[in-house]
N, C-alpha and C positions, 0 to 999 in steps of 0.2 A: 762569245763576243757580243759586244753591242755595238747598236748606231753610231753609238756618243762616245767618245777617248774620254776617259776624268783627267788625263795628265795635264796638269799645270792650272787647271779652273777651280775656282773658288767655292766655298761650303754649300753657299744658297746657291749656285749653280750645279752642284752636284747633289743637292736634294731633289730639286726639279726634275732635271736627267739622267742620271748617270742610270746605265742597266736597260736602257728601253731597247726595244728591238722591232720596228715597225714591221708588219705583216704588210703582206702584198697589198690591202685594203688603203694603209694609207694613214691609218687613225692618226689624231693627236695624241687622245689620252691612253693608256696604256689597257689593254682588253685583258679583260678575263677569260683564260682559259680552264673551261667548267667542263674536262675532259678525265675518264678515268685513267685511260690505257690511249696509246698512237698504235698509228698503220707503219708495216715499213715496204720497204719497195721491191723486196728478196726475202727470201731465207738468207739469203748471205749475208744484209744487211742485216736485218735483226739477229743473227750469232754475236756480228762483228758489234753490236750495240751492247747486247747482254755481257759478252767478254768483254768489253772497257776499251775493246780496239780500235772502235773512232766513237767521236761523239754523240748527244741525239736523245731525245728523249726516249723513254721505254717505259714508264709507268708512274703518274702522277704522286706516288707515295712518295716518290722522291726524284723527278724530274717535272718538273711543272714550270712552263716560261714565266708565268703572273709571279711565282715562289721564286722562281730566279729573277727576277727583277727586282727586285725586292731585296732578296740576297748579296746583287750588287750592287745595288745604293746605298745601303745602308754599311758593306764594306767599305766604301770607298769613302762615307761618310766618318768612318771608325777610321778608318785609315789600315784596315786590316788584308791581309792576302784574300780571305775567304768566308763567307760565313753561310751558317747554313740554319734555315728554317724552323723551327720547331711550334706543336701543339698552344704550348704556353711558355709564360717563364718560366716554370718548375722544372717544364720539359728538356727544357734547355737547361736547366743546372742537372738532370739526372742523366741525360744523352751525353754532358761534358765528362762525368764523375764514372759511368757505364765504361763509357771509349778508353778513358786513361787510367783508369786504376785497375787493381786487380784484390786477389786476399791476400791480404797480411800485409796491402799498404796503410799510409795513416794520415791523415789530415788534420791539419792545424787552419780551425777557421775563428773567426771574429765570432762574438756571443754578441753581436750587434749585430743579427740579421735578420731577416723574416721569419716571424713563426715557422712557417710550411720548410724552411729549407730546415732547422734545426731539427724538426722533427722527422725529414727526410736521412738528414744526417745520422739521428739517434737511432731511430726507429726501424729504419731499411737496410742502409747499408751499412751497417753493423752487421746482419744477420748474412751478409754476401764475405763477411771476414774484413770490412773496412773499418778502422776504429778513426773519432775525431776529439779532437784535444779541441777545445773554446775557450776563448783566450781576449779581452779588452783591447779593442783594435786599436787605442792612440796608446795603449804600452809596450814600445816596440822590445825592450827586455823580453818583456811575457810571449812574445811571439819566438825570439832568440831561446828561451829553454824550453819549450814547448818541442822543438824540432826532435826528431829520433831518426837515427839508419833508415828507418823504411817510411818516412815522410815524405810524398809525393807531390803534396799538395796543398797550396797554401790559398784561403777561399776567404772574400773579404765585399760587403757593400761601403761604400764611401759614397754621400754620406748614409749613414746608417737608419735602416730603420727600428724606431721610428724617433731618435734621439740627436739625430744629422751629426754623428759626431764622425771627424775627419781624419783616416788611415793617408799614412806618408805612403801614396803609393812606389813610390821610387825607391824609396828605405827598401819595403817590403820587395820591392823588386829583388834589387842587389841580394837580399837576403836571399832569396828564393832561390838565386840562381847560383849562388855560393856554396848552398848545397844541393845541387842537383833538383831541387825542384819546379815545381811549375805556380805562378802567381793568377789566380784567377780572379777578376774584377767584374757585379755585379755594376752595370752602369746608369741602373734604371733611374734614379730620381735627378741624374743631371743629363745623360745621354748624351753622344759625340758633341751637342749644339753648346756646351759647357765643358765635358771633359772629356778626353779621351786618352786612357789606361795607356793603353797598346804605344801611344809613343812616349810612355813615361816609365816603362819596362816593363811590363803587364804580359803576358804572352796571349790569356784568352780573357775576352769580355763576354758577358752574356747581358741578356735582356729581357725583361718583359717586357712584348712588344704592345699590350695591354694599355700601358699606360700612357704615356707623354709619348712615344711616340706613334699611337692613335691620337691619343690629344682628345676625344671626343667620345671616349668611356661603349666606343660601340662591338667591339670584337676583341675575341682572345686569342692569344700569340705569343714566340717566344723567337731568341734567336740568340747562336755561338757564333762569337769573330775571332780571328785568333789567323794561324799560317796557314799556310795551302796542306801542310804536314798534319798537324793537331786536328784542324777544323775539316779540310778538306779531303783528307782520309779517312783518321781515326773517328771523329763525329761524325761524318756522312755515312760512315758502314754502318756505325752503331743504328743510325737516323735508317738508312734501307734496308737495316734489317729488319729493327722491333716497331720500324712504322709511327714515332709520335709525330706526324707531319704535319706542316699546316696545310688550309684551306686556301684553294686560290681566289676565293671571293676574300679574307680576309688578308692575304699579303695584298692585293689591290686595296682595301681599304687603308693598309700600314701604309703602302705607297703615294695613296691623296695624304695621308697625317705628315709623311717627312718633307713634303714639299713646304709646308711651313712652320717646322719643326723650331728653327731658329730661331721666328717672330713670336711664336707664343712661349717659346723659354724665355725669350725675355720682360712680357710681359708677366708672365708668370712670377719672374724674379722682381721684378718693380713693387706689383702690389704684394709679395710676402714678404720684403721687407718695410714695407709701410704697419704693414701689419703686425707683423711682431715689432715693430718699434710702438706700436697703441698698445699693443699685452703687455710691454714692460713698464706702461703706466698706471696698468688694474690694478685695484688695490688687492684682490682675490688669487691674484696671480700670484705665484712665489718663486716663479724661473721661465724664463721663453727660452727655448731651444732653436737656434738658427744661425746658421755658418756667420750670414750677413751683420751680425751684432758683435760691434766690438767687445760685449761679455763672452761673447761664443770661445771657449776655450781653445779651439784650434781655427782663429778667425784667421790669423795669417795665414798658415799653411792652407786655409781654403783658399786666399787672396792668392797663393802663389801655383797653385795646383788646379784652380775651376775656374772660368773664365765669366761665371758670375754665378749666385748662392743656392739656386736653386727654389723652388715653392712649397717646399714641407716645414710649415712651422707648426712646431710643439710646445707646450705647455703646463707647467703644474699648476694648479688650483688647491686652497686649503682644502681641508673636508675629504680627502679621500674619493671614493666611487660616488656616493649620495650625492658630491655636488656637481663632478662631473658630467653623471649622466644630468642632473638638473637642466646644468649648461645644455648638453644636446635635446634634453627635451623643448628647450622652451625655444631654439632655435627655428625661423618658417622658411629663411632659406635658405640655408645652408644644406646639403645633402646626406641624411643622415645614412654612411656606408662606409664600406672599408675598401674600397678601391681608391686609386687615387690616378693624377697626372690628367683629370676631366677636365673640361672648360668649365663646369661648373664645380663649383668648390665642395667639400667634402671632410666631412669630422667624423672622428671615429675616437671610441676607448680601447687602446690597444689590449690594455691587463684581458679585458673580457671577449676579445675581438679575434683580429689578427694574432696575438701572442699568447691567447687560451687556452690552446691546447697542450702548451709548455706548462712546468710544474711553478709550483712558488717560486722554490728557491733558485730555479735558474731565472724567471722574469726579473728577482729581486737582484741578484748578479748583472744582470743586463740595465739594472736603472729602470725598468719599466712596471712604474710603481701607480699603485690606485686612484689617483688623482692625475694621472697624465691624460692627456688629451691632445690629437694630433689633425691638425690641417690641414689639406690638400689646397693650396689657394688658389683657386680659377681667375676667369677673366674677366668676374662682374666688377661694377664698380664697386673702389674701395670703401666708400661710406656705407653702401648697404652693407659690406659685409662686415665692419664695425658696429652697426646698429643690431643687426641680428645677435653675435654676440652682447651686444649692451643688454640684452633683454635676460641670456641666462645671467651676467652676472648682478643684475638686475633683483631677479629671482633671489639670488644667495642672500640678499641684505636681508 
């Protein structure tokens, strides 16, 4: 329980509060508890802890108040029953996939995802007996024969990286649950403050909590939403058993980033479209990738689905890699990295980057081709980070 009820209060009131639990002390802002293990007050008590027979903390791997606070604001932010903590985002797609699956299920995921998960997908749990079918997220067909008897699981970013191209999550819902499956939604480059899966039939969401919702590029994190069933069972045992937990200094830091989660999405969303509307007038340019562009192929269904376009805008350039990377070298400030969702802005070549360690011909399947180039837009002003750009394409003439 907390101080604070969420029922019936608004988003930016429930980033602020929702989850806090004042100590005897009084605080405002919500304390960090930097504790490995608690005292209990009996042996009776600590049985009745360790059996699950009353509540209460027992060991920071997986009860921690700063990690529960955190865990429910950012539910209640989702709008989910439950959610629970993890390492990183990764950690949170393998503690989802660990809990629910088993050998000789099968998954049906988008080939529009992050490097790291596909190679998670190919590489590991293949070898635990899990096979995965990758499949063009806005071809909802391709996702329809892709399915088999022992399809468990159907794994999807909207929008995609690093292409922002936009899955029907609702389609995919209905589908999912038509055959017995489960619809899992990566929600990191829009985050509850823009979209939220789970009430568009979504069952689990996951998160890097890394990104946008730090907002300020300082600590890594991750987090499952989803029902008190899924997340709050099944991912929690997984989570107290093999330990990928987070830190309670870093859910306190996630917990300063949601309180103004909303205001920098929006911001965020202002100046990337400003921006990708200047790329569609380079001449070097031969495609901007961004929901908010009425060239954006699935620009309605993001109008209809996200409640504004998000800060990742992409890019081809002629020339292949050689001019790409030009572009990033001649850049002073722009950040040259591959993380994203910072206040300060950030390019990256994915072919070489984030999506590297995948083969050719799956990048080439994925559209993630030697000349793309992708932006994280922060929250400098929008002329500098037009002139910065001017300079690599600049360079190219």
């Amino acid at each position: 329980m907390s101080d604070w009820d969420v029922e019936g209060y608004g988003f930016d009131t429930c980033a602020v509060r929702a989850g806090q639990v004042r100590t005897s002390e009084g605080e405002q802002s919500e304390p960090i508890f930097s504790t490995s293990s608690y005292t209990f007050s009996s042996a009776a008590e600590a049985a009745a802890r360790f059996a699950g027979l009353e509540p209460g903390n027992i060991y920071s791997r997986f009860t921690n108040p700063t990690v529960r606070t955190f865990e429910q604001r950012l539910a209640a932010l989702e709008g989910g029953e439950r959610c629970v903590a993890t390492a990183s985002g990764m950690a949170a797609i393998l503690s989802t996939c660990m809990a629910l699956l088993k050998a000789g299920d099968h998954i049906v995921s988008s080939n529009a995802v992050f490097g790291s998960t596909t190679a998670l997908f190919n590489n590991y749990l293949v070898k635990f007996g899990v096979e995965t079918t990758f499949v063009p997220p806005t071809e909802f067909t391709a996702w329809e024969r892709a399915l088999r008897p022992n399809t468990r699981l159907l794994f999807l970013e909207t929008p995609s990286n690093p292409l922002t191209e936009i899955a029907d999550i609702r389609a995919l819902a209905e589908l999912a649950h038509a055959h017995g499956c489960l619809l899992v939604v990566d929600n990191c480059f829009c985050t509850p403050a823009l979209q939220q899966p789970l009430k568009l039939g979504a069952d689990i969401v996951v998160h890097s909590a890394t990104k946008y919702l730090d907002g300020q590029g300082r600590c890594v994190g991750g987090a499952v939403i989803g029902s008190e069933f899924l997340v709050g069972v099944e991912v929690f045992g997984f989570l107290r058993t093999a330990g990928p937990a987070m830190s309670p200094f870093n859910a306190w830091v996630f917990l300063k980033g949601l309180e103004t989660l909303r205001l920098r999405m929006e911001a965020h969303c202002a100046n990337a479209q400003r921006l990708a509307e200047w790329l569609e007038g380079q001449p070097a340019v031969t495609r901007v990738y961004y929901p908010g562009l009425a060239s954006h192929p699935q620009h309605e269904l993001a109008k209809r689905q996200q409640r504004g376009f998000g800060g990742i805008v992409s890019f081809e350039v002629a020339g292949g890699q050689p001019a790409a990377w030009k572009i990033i070298d001649s850049t002073r400030l722009i950040s040259i990295t591959a993380n994203l969702g910072d206040t300060k802005s950030t390019i990256t070549h994915p072919a070489t980057t984030t999506h590297g360690r995948i083969t050719p011909d799956v990048r080439a399947t994925a559209g993630i081709t030697d000349g793309l180039l992708r932006i994280s837009v922060g929250l400098e002003d929008i002329a500098d980070l037009q002139a910065d750009l001017q300079r690599g394409f600049d360079a190219l003439k």
